[in-house]
VOGU-3710 file (C-alpha; in Angstrom, 3 decimals, decimal comma):
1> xxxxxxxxxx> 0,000/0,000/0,000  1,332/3,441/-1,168  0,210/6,632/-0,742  0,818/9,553/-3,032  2,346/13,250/-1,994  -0,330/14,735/-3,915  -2,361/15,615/-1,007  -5,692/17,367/-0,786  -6,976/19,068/2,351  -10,962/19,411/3,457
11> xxxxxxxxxx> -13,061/20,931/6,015  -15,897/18,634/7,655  -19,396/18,993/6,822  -20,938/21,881/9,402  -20,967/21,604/13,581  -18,629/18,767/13,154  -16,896/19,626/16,014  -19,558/19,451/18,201  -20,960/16,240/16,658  -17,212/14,672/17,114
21> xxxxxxxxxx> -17,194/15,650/20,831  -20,880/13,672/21,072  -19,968/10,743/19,511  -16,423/10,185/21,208  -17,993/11,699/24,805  -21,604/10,977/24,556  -23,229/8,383/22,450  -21,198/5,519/23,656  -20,678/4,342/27,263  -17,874/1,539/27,003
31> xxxxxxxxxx> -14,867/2,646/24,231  -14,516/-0,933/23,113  -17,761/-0,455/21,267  -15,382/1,321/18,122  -14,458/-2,617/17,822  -18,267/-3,278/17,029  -18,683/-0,265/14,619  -15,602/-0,892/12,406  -16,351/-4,534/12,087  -19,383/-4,099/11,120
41> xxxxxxxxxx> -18,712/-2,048/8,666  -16,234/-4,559/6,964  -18,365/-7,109/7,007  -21,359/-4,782/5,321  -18,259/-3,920/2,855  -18,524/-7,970/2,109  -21,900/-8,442/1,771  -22,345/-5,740/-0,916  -19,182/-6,551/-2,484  -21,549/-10,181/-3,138
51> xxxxxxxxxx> -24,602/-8,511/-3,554  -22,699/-6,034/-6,583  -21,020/-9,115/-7,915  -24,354/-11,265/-8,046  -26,010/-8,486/-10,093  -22,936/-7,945/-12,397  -22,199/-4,474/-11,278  -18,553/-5,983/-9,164  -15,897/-8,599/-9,004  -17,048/-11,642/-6,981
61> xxxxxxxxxx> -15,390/-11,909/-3,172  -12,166/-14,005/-3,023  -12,379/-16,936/-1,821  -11,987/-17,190/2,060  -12,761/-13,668/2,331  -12,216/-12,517/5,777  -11,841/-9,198/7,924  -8,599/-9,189/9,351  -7,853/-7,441/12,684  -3,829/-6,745/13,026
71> xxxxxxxxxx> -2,497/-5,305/16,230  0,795/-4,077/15,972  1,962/-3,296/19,573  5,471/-1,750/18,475  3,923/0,733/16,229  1,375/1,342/18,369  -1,137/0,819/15,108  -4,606/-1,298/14,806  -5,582/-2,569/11,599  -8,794/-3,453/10,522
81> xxxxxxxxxx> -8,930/-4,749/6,743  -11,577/-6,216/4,344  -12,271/-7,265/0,980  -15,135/-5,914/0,804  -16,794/-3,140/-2,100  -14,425/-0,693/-1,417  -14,786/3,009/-1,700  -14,110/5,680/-4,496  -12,921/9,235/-4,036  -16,253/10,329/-3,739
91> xxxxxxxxxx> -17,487/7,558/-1,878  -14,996/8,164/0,807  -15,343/12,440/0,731  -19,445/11,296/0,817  -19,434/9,290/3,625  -16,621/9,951/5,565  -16,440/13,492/4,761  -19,521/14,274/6,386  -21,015/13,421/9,978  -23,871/10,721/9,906
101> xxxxxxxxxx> -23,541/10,202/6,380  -24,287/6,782/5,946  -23,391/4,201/2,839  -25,148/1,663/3,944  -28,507/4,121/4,095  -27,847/5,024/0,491  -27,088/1,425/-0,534  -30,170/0,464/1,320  -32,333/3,054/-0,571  -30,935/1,596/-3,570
111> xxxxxxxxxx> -32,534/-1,894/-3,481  -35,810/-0,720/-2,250  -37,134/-2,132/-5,524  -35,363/-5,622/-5,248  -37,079/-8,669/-3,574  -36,292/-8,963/0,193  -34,628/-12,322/-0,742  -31,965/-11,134/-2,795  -31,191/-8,515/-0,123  -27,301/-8,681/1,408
121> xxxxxxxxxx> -27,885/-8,658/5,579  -26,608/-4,596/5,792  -25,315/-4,482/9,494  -22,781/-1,732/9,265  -23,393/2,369/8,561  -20,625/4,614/8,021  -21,504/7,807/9,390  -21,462/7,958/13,570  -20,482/4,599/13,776  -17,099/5,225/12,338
131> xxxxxxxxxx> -16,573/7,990/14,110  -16,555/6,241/17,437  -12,877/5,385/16,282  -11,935/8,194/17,814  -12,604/7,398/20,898  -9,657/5,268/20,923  -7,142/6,981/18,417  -5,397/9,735/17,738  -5,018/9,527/14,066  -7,259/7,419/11,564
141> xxxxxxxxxx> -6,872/6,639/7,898  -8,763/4,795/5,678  -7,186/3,524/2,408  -10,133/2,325/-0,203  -9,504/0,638/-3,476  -13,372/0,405/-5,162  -14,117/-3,177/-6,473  -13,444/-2,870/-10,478  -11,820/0,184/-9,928  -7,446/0,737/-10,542
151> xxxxxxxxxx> -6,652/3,465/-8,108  -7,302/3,971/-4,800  -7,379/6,652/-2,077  -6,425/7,475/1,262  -8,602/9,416/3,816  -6,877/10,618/7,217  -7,689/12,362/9,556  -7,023/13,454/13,487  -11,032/14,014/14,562  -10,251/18,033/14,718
161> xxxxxxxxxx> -12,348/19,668/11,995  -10,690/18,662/8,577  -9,275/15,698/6,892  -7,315/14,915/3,870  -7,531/12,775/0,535  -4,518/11,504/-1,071  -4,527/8,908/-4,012  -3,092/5,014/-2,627  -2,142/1,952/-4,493  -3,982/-0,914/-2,461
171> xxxxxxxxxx> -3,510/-4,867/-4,411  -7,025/-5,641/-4,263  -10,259/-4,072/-4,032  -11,927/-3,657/-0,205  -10,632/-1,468/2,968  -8,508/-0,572/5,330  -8,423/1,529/8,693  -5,201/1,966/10,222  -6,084/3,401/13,790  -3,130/5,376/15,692
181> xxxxxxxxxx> -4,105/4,643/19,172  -3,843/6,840/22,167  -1,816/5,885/24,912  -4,477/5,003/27,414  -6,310/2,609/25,102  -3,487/0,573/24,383  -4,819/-2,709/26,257  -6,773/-2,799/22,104  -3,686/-3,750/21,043  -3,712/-7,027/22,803
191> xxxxxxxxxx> -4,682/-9,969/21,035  -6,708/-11,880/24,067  -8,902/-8,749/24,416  -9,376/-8,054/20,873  -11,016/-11,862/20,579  -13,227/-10,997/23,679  -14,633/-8,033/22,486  -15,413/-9,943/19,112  -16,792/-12,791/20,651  -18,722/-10,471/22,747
201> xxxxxxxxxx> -19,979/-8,251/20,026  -19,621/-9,995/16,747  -19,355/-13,592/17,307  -22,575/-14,037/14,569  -21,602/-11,954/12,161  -21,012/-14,276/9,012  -18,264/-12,926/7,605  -15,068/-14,686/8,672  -13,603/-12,469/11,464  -9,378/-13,048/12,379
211> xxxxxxxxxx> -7,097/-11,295/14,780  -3,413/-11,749/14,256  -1,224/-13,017/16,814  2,576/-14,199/16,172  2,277/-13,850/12,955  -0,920/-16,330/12,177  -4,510/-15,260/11,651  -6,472/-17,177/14,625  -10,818/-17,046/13,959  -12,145/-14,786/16,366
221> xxxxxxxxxx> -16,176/-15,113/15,654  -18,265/-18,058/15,412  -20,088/-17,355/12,701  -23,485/-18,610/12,851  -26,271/-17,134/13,920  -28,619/-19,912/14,955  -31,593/-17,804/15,412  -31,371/-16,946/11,212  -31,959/-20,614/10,631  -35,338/-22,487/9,979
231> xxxxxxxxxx> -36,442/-24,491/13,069  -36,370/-27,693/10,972  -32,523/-26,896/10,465  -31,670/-26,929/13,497  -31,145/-29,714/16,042  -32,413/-30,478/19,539  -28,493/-30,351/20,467  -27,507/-27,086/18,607  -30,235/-25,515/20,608  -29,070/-26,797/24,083
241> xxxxxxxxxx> -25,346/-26,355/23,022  -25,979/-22,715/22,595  -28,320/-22,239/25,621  -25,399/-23,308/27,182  -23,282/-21,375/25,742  -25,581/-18,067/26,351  -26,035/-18,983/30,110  -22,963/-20,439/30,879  -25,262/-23,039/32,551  -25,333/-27,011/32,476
251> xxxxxxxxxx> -28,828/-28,020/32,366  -30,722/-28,688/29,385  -33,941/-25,943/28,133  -37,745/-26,721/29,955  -38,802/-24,423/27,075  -37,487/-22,977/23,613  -38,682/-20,764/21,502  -37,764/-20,098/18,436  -39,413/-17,724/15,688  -39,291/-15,309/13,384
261> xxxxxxxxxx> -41,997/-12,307/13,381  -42,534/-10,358/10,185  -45,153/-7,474/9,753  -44,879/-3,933/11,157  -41,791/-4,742/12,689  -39,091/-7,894/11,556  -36,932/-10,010/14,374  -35,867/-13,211/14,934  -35,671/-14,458/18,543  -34,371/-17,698/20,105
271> xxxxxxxxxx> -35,594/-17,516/23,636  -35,283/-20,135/26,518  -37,041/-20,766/29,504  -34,340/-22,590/31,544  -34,706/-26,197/32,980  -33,657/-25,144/36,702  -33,288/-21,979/38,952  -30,051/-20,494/37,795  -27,644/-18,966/40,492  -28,065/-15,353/40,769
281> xxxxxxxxxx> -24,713/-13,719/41,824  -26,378/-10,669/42,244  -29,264/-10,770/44,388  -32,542/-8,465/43,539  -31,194/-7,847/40,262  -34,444/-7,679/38,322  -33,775/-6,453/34,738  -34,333/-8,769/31,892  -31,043/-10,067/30,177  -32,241/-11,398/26,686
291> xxxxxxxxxx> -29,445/-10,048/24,259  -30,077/-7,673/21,795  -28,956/-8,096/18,258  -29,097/-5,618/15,214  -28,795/-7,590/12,065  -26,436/-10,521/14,345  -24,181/-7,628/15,659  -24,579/-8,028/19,711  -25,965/-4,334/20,788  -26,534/-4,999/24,740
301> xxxxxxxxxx> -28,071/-7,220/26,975  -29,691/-3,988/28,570  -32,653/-3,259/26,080  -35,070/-5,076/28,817  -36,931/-6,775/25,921  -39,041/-8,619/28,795  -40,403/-7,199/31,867  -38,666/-7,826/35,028  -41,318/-10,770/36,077  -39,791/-12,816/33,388
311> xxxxxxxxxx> -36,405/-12,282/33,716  -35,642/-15,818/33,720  -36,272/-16,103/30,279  -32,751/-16,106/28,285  -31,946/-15,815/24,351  -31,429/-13,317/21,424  -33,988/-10,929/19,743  -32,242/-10,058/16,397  -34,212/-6,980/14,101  -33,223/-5,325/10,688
321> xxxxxxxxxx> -35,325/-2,351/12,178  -32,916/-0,305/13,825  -29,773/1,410/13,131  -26,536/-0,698/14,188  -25,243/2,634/15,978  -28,132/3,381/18,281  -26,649/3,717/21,987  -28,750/1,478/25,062  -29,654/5,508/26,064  -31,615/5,959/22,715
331> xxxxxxxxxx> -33,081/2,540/23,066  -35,477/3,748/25,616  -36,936/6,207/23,143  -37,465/3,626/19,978  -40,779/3,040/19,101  -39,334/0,245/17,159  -38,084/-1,633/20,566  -41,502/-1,183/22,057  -43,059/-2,984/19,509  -40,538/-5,894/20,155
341> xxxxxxxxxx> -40,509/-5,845/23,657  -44,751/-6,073/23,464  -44,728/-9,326/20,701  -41,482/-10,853/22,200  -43,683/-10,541/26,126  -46,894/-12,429/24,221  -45,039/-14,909/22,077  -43,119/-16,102/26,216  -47,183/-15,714/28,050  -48,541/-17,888/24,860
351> xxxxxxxxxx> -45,941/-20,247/25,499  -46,297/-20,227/28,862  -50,408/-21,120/28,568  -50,786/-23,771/26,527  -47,959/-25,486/28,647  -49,671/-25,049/31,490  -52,926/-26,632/29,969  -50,764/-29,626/28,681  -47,595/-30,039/29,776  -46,918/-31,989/33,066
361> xxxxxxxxxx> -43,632/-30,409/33,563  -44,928/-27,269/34,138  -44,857/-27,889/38,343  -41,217/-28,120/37,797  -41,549/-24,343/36,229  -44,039/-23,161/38,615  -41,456/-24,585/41,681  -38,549/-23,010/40,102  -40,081/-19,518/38,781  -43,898/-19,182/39,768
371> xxxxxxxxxx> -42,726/-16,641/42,839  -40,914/-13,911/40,110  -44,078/-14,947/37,676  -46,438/-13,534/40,593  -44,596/-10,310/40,609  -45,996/-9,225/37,561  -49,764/-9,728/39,294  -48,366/-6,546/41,453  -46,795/-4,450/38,795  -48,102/-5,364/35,092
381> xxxxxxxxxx> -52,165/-4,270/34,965  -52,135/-5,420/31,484  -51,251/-8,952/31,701  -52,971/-9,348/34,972  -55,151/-11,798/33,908  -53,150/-13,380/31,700  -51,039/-14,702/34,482  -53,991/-15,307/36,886  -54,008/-18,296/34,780  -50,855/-19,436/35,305
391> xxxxxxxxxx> -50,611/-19,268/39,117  -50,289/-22,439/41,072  -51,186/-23,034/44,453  -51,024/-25,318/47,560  -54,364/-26,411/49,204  -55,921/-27,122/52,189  -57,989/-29,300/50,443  -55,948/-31,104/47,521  -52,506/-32,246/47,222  -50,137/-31,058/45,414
401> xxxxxxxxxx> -50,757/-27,853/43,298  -53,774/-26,120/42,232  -54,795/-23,440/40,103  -57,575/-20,552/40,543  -59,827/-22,419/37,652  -59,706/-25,503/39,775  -60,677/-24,422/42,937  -63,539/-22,054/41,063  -64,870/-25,467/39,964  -64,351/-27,071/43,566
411> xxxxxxxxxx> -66,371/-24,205/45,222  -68,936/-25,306/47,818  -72,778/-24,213/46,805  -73,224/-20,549/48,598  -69,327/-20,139/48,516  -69,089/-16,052/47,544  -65,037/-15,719/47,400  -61,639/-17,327/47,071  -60,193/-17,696/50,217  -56,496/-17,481/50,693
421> xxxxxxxxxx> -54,048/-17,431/53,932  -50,625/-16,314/53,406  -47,556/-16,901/55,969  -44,328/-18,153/55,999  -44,015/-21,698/55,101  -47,085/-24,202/53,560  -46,190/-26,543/56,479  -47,274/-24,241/58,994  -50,228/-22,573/57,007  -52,008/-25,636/57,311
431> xxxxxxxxxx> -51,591/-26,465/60,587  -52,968/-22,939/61,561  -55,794/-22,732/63,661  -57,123/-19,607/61,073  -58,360/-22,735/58,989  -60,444/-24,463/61,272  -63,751/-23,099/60,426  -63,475/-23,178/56,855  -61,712/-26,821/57,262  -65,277/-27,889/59,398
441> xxxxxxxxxx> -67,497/-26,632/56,572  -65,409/-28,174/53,401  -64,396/-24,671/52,435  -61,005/-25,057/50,485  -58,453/-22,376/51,225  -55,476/-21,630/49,129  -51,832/-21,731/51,075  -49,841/-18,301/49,935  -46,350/-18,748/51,551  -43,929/-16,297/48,906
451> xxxxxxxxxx> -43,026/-13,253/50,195  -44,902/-11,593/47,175  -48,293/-13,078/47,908  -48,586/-10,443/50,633  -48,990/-8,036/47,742  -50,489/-9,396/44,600  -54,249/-10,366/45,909  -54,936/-7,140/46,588  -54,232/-5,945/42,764  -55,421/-9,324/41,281
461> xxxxxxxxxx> -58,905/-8,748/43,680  -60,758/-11,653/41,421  -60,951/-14,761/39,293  -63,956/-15,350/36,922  -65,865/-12,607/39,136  -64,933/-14,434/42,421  -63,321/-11,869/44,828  -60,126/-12,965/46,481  -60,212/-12,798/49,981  -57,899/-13,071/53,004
471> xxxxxxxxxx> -59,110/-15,569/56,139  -56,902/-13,254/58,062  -59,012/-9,912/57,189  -62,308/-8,737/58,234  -64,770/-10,638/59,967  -65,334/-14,245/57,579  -68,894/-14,453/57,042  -69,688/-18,789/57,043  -72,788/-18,544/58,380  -74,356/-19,322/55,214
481> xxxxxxxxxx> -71,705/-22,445/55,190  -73,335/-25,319/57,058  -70,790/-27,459/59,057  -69,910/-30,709/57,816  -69,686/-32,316/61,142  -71,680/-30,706/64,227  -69,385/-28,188/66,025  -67,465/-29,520/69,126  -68,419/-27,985/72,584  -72,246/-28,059/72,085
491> xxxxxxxxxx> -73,807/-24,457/72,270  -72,159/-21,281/72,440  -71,584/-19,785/75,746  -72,722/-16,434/76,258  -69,928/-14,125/76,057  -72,176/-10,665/75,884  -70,249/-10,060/79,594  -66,896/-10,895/78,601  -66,437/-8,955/75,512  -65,897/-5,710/77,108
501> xxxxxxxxxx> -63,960/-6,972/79,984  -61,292/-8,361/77,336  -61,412/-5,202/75,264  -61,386/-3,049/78,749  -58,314/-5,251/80,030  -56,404/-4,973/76,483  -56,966/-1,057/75,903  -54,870/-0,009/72,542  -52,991/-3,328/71,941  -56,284/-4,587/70,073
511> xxxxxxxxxx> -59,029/-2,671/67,684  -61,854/-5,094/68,994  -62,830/-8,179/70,421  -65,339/-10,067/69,410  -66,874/-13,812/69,246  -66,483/-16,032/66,008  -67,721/-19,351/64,616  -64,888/-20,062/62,757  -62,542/-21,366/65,274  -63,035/-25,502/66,531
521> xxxxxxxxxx> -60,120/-26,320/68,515  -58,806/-23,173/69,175  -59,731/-20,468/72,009  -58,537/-17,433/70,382  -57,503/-16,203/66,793  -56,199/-12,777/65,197  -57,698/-10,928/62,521  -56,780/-8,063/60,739  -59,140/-5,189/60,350  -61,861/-5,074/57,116
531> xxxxxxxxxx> -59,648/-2,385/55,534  -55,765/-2,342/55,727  -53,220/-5,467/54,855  -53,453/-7,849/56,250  -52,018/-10,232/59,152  -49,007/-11,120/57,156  -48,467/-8,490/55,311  -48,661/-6,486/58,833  -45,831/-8,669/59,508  -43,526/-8,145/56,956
541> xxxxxxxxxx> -43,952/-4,210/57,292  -42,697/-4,784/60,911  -39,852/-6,263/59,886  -38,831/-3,965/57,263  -39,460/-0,904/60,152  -42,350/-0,070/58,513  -45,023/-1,072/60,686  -46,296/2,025/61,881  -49,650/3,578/61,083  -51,117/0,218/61,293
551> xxxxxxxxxx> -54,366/-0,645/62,771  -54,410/-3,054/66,039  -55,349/-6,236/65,156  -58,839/-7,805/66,245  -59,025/-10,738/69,166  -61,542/-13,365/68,115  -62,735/-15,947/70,881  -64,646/-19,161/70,087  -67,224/-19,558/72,354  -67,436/-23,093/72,433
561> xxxxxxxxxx> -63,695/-23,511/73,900  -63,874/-24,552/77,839  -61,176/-22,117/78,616  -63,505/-19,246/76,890  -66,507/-20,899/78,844  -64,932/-20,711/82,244  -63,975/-17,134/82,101  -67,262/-16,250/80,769  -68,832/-18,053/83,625  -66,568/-15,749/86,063
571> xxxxxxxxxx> -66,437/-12,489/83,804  -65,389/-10,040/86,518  -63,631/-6,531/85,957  -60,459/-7,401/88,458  -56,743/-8,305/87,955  -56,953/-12,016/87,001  -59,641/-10,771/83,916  -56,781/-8,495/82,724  -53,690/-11,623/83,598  -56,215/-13,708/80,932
581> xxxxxxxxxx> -56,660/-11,697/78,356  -52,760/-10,252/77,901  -52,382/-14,455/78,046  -54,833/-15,011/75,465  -53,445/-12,512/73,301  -50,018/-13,975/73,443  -51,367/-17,293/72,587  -53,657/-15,639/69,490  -49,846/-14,225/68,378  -47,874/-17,451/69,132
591> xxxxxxxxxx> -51,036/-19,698/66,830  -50,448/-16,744/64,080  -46,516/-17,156/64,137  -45,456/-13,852/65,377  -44,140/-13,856/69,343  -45,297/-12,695/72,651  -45,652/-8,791/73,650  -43,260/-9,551/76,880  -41,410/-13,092/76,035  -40,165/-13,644/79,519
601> xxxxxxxxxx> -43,333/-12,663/80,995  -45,514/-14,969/78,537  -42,808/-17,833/79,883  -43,676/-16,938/83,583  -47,324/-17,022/83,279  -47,266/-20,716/81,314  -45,073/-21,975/83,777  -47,399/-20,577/86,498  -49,745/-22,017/84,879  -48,558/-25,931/84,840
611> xxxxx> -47,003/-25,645/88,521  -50,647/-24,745/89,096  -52,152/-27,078/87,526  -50,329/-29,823/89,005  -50,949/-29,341/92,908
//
């Protein structure tokens, strides 16, 4: 490659200095993204360079055509070279000459007439994209031989206002940019990295991709993207070898999906619902991590093409929509993405329905992802009941799981609402004495022990116009629920006396007292108030500090139990009324897993208790 003396100076194209200082400072986040840019325009450089040759207009591409990536640490230099369709005079004053010019644009314009099958995949755009070069070097040129053309040219420049055109001697058609790096951006000029940032950017570009090390060109991309390919081209072992591969996981896919969408917008998309809960190193990290490709060039992983309730969901959304130099800052403004994010979120909830009709695997998925699934009941209004039909349940009544549908078609006759209890673990749920009425009358209640079930019900509200309803809130009306069995302890006692002795001896530390016919073996239960959270949810405010402002909760007695009997029979206003009902409000809190108001005085009074009993 020679260059002449005969050397012509130009100015940029208007405000280039200001557009320079946005693209180096601005419109990229991570420098290693001028990697990306170039390569992709080499590799467009190929694909027209076939395109041209195909319609008679260039020479064809030589054979094992490749863009070579040449580090040369002593002269502090990185080379990036194709044999691609090269660039005229003009070409290179057009669209180098000139901020946000773009080629590939103009090239694209040029075939709107030709069928989309004869189309060459355009992923580069010379214009911004190039520019980000000098974000890394001092000094650029670009020596150009056109394809069919003798001469060629040389365009350098230092990213300060002008640049200069010389004419070049170059062997063979195509391109190449000779970056003069910086000093802090030498780590570019290392092999290992260069290969990462390929792999990491480029690895599905189709164009043959090298860096040179020692002498020897060693491949740097992989080269196929296996989301381009029909489904009937690809094998049950490609798929998990690359699910693999994108999740640097070992087990095998529950789920893959695999499609291409065509209309007002065009992607492909490989997604995967994994076979097991990965390992998150970062805990709470909610944002969706399916990979973002423009025309195979990786963009980010950042685009959040699902919403944060399916996060789990991995894979590779590839579109011919949107520019290959759009930043993950513009993303967030692109119509274009919204589109994709709002087909890519029903393609994974279609998926996701008519496995849960069909497939018995889907407990495995419910056990591994059903609590992050449930989020989306709290934050996502429009796909509310979409995922109502997905939820999964344990029972008081069946084993196993069960879903809303089912236990709408298991409902007793003059059953009004859903009933749900929601605590810590299943085990304990349904051992707690808040089931015992509904468990006399045959009235199913559903077992809610994620954290997020303390939320969702109260956005969610109903299934097939049943309301949802808390045991633990409000006063449970099963009168109109016969029992199945007659209740133990005969008839009530009257406890018209002994009502406002308890609520007179427990002042502020409860809203109410009052009787209930929903308790069998128990004396006492808590409720919450009709309006407020609820038990649990009261909980886990007072754990996270933020229990204030909430309402005391409501002491219900059964008054069938002999210990409620006895003290109605003695209802008196003196100390040992006020001794019983602190100790029956410790027990209610003990049954409903929270602990006593005093812990060592609760321990005094039950060992009082026994040492009494026992004389």
């Amino acid at each position: 490659m020679r260059v002449s003396e005969a050397v012509e100076r130009h100015e940029f194209g208007a405000e280039v200095g200001r557009l320079l200082d946005l693209v180096v400072h601005a419109l990229y986040s991570d420098r290693e993204i001028f990697l990306r840019e170039l390569v992709a325009n080499a590799a467009d450089a190929v694909d027209r360079r076939r395109f041209e040759a195909l319609t008679g207009g260039a020479p064809g591409v030589p054979e094992g055509a490749a863009v070579r990536i040449v580090p040369d640490k002593e002269a502090r230099t990185l080379t990036i070279s194709d044999p691609g369709i090269g660039m005229s005079k003009a070409e290179l004053t057009e669209n180098l000459g000139t901020i946000a010019r773009s080629g590939t644009r103009a090239f694209t314009q040029s075939l709107a007439e030709t069928g989309p099958g004869d189309r060459p995949s355009l992923i580069g755009q010379f214009g911004v994209g190039f520019y980000a070069a000098f974000m890394v070097a001092e000094r650029v040129e670009v020596t150009s031989r056109r394809a069919g053309a003798e001469e060629g040219w040389t365009w350098a420049s230092e990213g300060r206002g002008d640049y200069t055109l010389a004419p070049a001697t170059r062997a063979e058609a195509g391109t190449d940019i000779v970056l003069h790096m910086k000093p802090d951006a030498e780590e570019f000029l290392e092999p290992l990295r260069l290969r990462t940032i390929i792999r990491k950017w480029a690895d599905h570009i189709t164009v043959p991709i090298t860096v040179t090390q020692d002498g020897k060109d060693e491949p740097a991309n992989e080269g196929t993207a296996l989301w381009r390919k029909p489904k009937a081209e690809v094998s049950e072992e490609s798929y998990t070898e690359f699910y693999r591969h994108l999740g640097h996981v070992f087990d095998k896919p529950w789920a893959t999906l695999h499609w291409r969408a065509e209309g007002t917008v065009d992607f492909s998309a490989l997604l995967f619902i994994p076979g097991m809960k990965p390992f998150q190193v970062v805990e709470g990290e909610r944002e969706s991590r399916v990979r973002l490709h423009v025309r195979r060039m990786f963009i980010t992983d950042q685009a959040e093409l699902l919403p944060p309730w399916l996060r789990f969901v991995q894979g590779v959304v590839d579109t011919e929509d949107l520019p290959l130099n759009v930043s993950r800052e513009m993303l967030q403004a692109t119509p274009v993405l919204a589109r994709i994010r709002r087909a890519v979120t029903n393609r994974v909830l279609s998926e996701l329905k008519g496995r849960a009709k069909n497939d018995a695997g889907y407990v495995g998925f419910w056990e591994n992802f059903g609590p992050i699934l449930k989020e989306g009941l709290w934050e996502d209004a429009e796909h509310r009941k979409d995922l109502a039909g997905l939820l999964r349940f344990r029972s008081s009544a069946v084993e196993g799981w069960t879903s809303l549908a089912d236990y709408v078609a298991r409902m007793k006759e003059g059953q009004e609402a859903i009933y749900v209890l929601a605590g810590d673990s299943p085990e304990a749920l349904a051992r707690s004495p808040q089931l015992e009425g509904f468990r006399a009358r045959g009235v199913e209640v559903l077992l809610l022990s994620d954290q997020i079930d303390a939320f969702w019900p109260e956005r969610l509200d109903r299934f097939e116009e049943k309301p949802i309803r808390s045991i633990t809130q409000g006063s449970a009306d099963l009168s109109k629920l016969a029992p199945v069995e007659e209740a133990a302890g005969g008839e009530p006692a009257d406890v018209s006396r002994l009502i406002p002795l308890l609520k007179d001896a427990l002042g502020e530390e409860v809203s109410e007292v009052r009787a209930t016919d929903r308790l069998v073996e128990s004396a006492v239960v808590l409720a919450a108030p009709e309006h407020g959270p609820d038990l649990h949810m009261q909980r886990l405010l007072q754990r996270a500090g933020r229990g204030f402002g909430a309402e005391q909760p409501v002491l219900e007695i059964n008054p069938r139990h002999p210990l409620i009997r006895n003290l109605a029979a003695r209802a008196e206003g003196d100390a040992e009324m006020k001794e019983a009902a602190g100790l029956l409000l410790d027990l209610a809190r003990v049954q409903d897993g929270a602990s006593p108001r005093d812990p060592a005085a609760f321990a005094r009074r039950i060992t009082e208790a026994l040492a009494a009993s026992m004389r």
